[in-house]
Each structure stands twice: as structure tokens, then as C-alpha cells.
DOGUVO-877634 format. One record per atom (N, C-alpha, C): x, y, z. Coordinates in steps of 0.2 Angstrom, whole numbers, plus 5000, padded with zeros to 4 digits. Layout:
<nodes>
XYZ...
</nodes>
This chain:
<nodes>
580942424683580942454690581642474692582142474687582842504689582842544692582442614687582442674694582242674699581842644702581642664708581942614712582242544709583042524716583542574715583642624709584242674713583942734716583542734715583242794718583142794726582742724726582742694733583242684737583842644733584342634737584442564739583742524733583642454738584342414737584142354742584642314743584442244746584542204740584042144741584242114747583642084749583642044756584241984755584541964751584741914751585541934752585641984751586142024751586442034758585942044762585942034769586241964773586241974779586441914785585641904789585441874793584841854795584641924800584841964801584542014804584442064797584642054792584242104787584842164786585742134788586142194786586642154782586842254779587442214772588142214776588542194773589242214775589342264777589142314775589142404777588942414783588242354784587842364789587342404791587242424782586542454779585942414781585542424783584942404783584542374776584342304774584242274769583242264769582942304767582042314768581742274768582142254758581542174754581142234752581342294746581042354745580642304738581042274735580842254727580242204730580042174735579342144736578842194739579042224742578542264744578242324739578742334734578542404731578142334726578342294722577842244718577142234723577242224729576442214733576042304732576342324732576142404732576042414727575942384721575842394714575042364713575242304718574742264714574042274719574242294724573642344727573642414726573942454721573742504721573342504710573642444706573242444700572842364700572742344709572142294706571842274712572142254718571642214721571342294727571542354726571142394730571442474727571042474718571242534715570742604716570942634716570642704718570742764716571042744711571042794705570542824702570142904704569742894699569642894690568942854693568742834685569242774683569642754690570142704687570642734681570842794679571242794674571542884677571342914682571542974682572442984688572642994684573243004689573443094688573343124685573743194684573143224689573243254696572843284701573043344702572743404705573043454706573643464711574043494711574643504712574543544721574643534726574643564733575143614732575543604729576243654729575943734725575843704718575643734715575043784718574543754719574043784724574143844726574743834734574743874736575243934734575643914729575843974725575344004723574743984719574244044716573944074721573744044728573544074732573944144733574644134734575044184737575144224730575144214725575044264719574444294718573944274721573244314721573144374726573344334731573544394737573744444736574344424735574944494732574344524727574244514723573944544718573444604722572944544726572444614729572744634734573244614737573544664744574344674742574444724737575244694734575744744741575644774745576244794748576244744755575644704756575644674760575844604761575444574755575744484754576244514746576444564746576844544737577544574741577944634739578344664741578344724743578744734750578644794753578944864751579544864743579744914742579344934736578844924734578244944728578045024731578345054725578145134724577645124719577145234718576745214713576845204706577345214702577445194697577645124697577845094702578045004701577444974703576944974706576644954708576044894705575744934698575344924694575944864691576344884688576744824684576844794689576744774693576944724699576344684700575844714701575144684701575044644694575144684689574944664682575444564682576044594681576444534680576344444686576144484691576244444698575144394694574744434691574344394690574344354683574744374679574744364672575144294676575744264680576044234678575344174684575144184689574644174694574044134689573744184685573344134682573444104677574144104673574544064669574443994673574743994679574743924683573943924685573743954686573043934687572543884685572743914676572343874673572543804670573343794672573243714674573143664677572943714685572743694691571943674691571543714686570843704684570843664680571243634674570943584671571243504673571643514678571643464681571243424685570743494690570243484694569743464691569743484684569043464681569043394677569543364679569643294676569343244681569043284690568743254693568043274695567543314690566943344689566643334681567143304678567043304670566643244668566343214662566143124659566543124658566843174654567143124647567743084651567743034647568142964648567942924652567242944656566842874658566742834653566542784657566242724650565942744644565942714637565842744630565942814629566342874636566642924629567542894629567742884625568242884622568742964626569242934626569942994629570143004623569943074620570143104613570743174615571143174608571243244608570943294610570443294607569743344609569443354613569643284619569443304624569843334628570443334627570943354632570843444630570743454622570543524619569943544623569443524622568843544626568843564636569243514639569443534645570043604644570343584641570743644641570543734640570143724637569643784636569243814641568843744642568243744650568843804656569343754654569743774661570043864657570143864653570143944651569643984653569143944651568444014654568544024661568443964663568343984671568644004673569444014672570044054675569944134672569544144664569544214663568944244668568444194670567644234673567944254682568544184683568644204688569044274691569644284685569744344686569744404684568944414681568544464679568344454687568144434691567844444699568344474705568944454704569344484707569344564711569044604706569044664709568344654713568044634714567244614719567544594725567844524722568144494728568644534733568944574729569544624734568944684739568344684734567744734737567544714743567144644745567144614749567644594754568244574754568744564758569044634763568944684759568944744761568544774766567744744765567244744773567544694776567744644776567844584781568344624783568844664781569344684787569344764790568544784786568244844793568044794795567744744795567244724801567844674807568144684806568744644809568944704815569344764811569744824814569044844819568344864816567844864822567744824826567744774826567344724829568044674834568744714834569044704839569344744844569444744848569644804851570344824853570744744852571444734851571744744842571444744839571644784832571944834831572444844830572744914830572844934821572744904818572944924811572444874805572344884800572244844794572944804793573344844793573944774791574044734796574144744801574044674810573344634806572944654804572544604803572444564798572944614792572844564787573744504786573944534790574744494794574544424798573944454802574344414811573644394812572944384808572444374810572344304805572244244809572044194807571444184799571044234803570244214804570144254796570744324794570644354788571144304784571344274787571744224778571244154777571144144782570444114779569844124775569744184778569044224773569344244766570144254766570244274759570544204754570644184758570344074755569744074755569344104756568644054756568244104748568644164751568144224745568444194737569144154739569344154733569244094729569144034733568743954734568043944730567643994735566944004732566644034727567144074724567044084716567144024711567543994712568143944710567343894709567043884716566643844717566143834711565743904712565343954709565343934702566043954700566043964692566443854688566243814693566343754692566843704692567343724697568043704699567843674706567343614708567343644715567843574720568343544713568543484720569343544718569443594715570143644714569943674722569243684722569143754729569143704735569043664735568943604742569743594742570143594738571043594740571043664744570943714741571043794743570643784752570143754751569743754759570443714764570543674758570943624765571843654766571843694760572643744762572343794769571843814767571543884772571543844779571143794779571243744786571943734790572443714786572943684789573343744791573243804788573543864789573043894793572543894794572143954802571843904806571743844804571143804810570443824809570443854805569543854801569643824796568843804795568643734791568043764788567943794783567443824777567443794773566743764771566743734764566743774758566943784753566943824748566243854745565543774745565143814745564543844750564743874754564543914759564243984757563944004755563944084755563944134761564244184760564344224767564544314765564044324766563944394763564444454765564644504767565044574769565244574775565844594777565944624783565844564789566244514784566144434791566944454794566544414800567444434805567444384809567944314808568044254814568544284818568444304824569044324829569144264832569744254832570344184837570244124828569744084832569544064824569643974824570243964829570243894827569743854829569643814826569043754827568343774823568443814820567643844817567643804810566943784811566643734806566143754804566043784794565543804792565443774786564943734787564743664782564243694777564443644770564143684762563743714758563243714765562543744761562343794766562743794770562643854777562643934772562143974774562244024771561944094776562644164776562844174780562644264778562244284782561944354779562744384781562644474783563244544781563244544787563744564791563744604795563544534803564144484802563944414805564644404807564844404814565344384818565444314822565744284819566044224825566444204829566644154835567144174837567544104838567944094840568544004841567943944842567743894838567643834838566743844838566443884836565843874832565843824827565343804828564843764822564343774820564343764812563843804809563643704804563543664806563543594805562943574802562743504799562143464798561743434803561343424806560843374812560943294811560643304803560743204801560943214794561143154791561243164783560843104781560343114779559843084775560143034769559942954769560142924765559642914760559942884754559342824749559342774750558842734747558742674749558942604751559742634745560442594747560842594753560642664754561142694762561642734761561642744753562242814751562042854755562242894757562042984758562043014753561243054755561043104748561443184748561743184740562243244742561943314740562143354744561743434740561543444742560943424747560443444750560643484754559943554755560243614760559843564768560643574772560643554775561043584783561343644781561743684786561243744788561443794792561043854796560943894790560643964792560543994789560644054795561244124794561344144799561144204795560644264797560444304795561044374797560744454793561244494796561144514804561944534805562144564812561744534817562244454815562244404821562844394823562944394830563544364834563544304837563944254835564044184838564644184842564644154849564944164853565544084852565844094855566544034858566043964859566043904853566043854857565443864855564943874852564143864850564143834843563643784847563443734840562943724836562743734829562243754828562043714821561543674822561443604819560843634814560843584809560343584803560043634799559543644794559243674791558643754795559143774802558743814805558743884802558443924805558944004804559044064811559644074810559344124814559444194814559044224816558644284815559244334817559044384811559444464811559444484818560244514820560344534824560244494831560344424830560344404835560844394840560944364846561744324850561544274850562144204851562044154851562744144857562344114863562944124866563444074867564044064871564444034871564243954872564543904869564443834870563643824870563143854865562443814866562543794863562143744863561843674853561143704854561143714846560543744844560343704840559743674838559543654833558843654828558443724833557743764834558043834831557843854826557643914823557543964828557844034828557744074832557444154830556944194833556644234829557344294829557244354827557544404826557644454833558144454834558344504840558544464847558544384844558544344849559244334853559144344860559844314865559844264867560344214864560144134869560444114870560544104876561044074882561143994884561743974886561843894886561143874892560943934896560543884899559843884897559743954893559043954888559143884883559543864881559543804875559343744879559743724885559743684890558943654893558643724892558043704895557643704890557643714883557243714879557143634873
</nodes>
């Protein structure tokens, strides 16, 4: 443990005077007992390692590099570089995803070390396993960026439904710059594939970069059809099974949540189960409306501001915090 008394800087307690200083007047910690107690609860009496053996995780740094090389890529004059002519463009896109899912698919086989058996009990950590994840994490990086052009499809209504459906929008680039709620949805479009094609504790990191950077909180397996638009956006919570028809607007601190989470017998909670809304097309959900459980609501409806809903509503429906209230 050398390196890490020089790295720390420790400086044994004994080396100190009774308040805990050197000569210099350094502050003396007792680093070489604590970092031993931190050892022995983090490889025995409280480890939490998974599978007990997994330490190489995906990288948060990493991450959001590929994020911001995906971006560029579908939006290159907007998140890549602003002095891209026609002739340099295409080489700019080419290169920026070529080195993008280069680190990608590190990122995925890493992720998959916490979705994977192998190395539970009786399989053995082989070669071949480490060959076999390695590959896994190939395909899904090549199927996912075979999607790419869809996903730039889709992201591309989310920002007419945005430029419509504000009235303070002046531009597609003001929104795709200075709008919370579209760097979210271009985290979540990118998450949900991710999800999709088998990476899904890699897209749950991608959910919680999108979070800390807009104050939306989307689970990656959400499904959420065309032309979605969160205006303002912070505090909105859209839980895993929640599935969200075209042409569906939200607005700052909706919930799209669970009612109860059903256990077994032991008291775990049962996982997977559809358990979030079902939000049909050309709905608008107002500021502060909460909407619990396995219900739906109908095409084309309002939900207005601040109600709890957690009754199914037919098609064309307007419902008001006092309509919920009394019902």
C-alpha cells in the first residue's frame, strides 16, 4: 500500500502531537487505519461488488463523450463544429462516429458484465468468455448504429413538435441549443435503443447523464412514439413500462409513475411488470399532473395541471384538478 501513502500524502498519527499535527503543522488523519478499515468493509464485512468479482464498470466520462459524439454526428453544425462546409462535412460525420463507436463498444461490453451469467457460480471466467462478451458488445454497437438514421428520423419530429408547440421558439437551433427537454429526448432516443437491442444497465447510465443535465428523469425502457415535446421540463418522471403514443406533449414536473409495486412472497418486488400509464396520441399533460399505474389515457385528450389520476380516461377527455378531486 506504498502508493497510496504517497499518493495520499499520509502521515502517520504517531508522527503527530496530541492534536493530530506534524511539525509543519500538517494535519496527521491515521489514513493507513482507515484506508485498512475501508478495505476490509469494502472486500468482506459489507461487499457489493457485483457477483462479488466485477470491478471494470462503465466509464461516466466515457459516456458522455459518446453521447456528445453521437450528437455531432446527427446534428454535426450544431453539437460537432460550426465551420463544416459541404465537402467537409460528410468526413466529419464519418470520422467523429467511427472513433464514437470505437469507444462505444467498450462501453457495452462493460455494461454487459452486469446483464451477462457467465462467471456466476459453475461458469468459469474463461478466455472465451471474455471473446464471447466481446462480440455480443460488437453486434449491438453495429445494430445499434444501423438505427441511427431512424433515430435522427424521430428526433427530427420531436423538434417540429417542439418549434409548433411553443410559441416562444424562434428557431430549430434555439431548441436544439437552449431547450432542456430536446437534449433529454435525444438521450432517451439514444438510451432506448441501447435498451432494446440489450445494454440496458449502459442506457440507465445515458438516463442518469440526461437527468443531471435537464431535470428529466426517463427510464430508457419507456417507449414514446413521434413528435414528443417536454416544454420547461424539470421534474418530469417517466417510469419503465410507461408507453407514450405521437404527437404527446408535457409540461415541468408531470408524472408518468407506478400506483403500488407488487411483491412475492418473500417481499422482493416483482420486476417488469407493466406498471406505468399508457398515454395515447395527441395528448397534452399539463404542469404538475400525476398520473399513476397501469391506466390509459385516451387520444387526444388534456390532463390538467396538478391532478392525480389514477382512473383511465376515455378519448377526447378534459380533466381538471377539480374534476379528479371529486371523482
Amino acid at each position: 500500500m506504498n502508493f497510496q501513502r504517497e499518493a495520499l500524502g499520509e502521515i502517520r498519527p504517531e508522527q503527530g502531537d496530541a492534536q493530530g499535527h506534524t511539525e509543519d503543522g500538517v494535519q496527521a488523519w491515521g489514513l493507513e487505519r482507515i484506508v485498512a478499515d475501508l478495505r476490509r468493509s469494502r472486500e468482506d464485512t459489507h461487499k457489493i461488488r457485483h457477483r462479488g468479482r466485477v470491478r471494470e464498470i462503465p466509464s461516466r466520462e466515457t459516456i458522455a463523450a459518446v453521447l456528445d459524439g453521437l450528437s455531432a454526428a446527427l446534428f454535426p453544425t450544431h453539437y460537432g463544429r460550426t465551420d463544416l462546409s459541404d465537402e467537409s462535412i460528410d468526413y466529419f460525420v464519418g470520422n467523429t462516429l467511427n472513433a464514437t463507436l470505437n469507444a462505444l463498444v467498450g462501453q457495452v461490453r462493460r455494461a454487459l458484465l452486469f446483464v451477462s451469467n457467465q462467471g456466476d457460480a459453475g461458469h468459469a471466467w474463461t478466455a472465451d468468455t471474455e471473446a464471447h462478451l466481446h462480440a455480443q458488445a460488437l453486434d449491438i454497437t453495429r445494430r445499434f448504429a444501423a438505427e441511427l438514421t431512424a433515430i435522427r428520423d424521430l428526433l427530427v419530429s420531436d423538434l417540429q413538435a417542439a418549434y409548433q408547440g411553443d410559441p416562444a421558439a424562434t428557431s430549430m437551433s434555439e431548441i436544439l441549443l437552449c431547450y432542456p427537454g430536446m437534449t433529454a429526448i435525444i438521450y432517451h432516443r439514444f438510451a432506448h435503443a441501447l435498451y432494446r437491442l440489450g445494454a440496458p444497465f449502459l442506457a440507465r447510465l445515458i438516463s442518469r447523464i440526461a437527468h443531471s443535465g435537464s431535470g428529466i428523469d426517463i427510464h430508457p425502457g419507456a417507449q414514446i412514439g413521434s413528435h414528443f415535446f417536454v416544454d420547461h421540463g424539470t421534474g418530469v418522471v417517466i417510469g419503465e413500462t410507461a408507453i407514450i403514443g405521437n404527437h404527446v406533449r408535457l409540461y415541468q414536473a408531470v408524472t408518468l409513475g407506478a400506483k403500488r409495486f407488487p411483491a412475492d412472497e418473500d417481499g422482493t418486488l416483482i420486476k417488469g411488470n407493466a406498471r406505468h400509464p399508457i398515454v395515447e396520441d395527441d395528448v397534452v399533460i399539463y404542469a404538475g399532473a400525476t398520473i399513476l399505474g397501469r391506466i390509459v389515457i385516451g387520444k387526444g385528450s388534456t390532463i390538467g395541471g396538478n391532478v392525480w389520476l389514477t382512473q383511465s380516461v376515455p378519448p377526447n377527455s378534459n380533466v381538471t384538478q377539480a374534476q379528479s378531486r371529486s371523482s
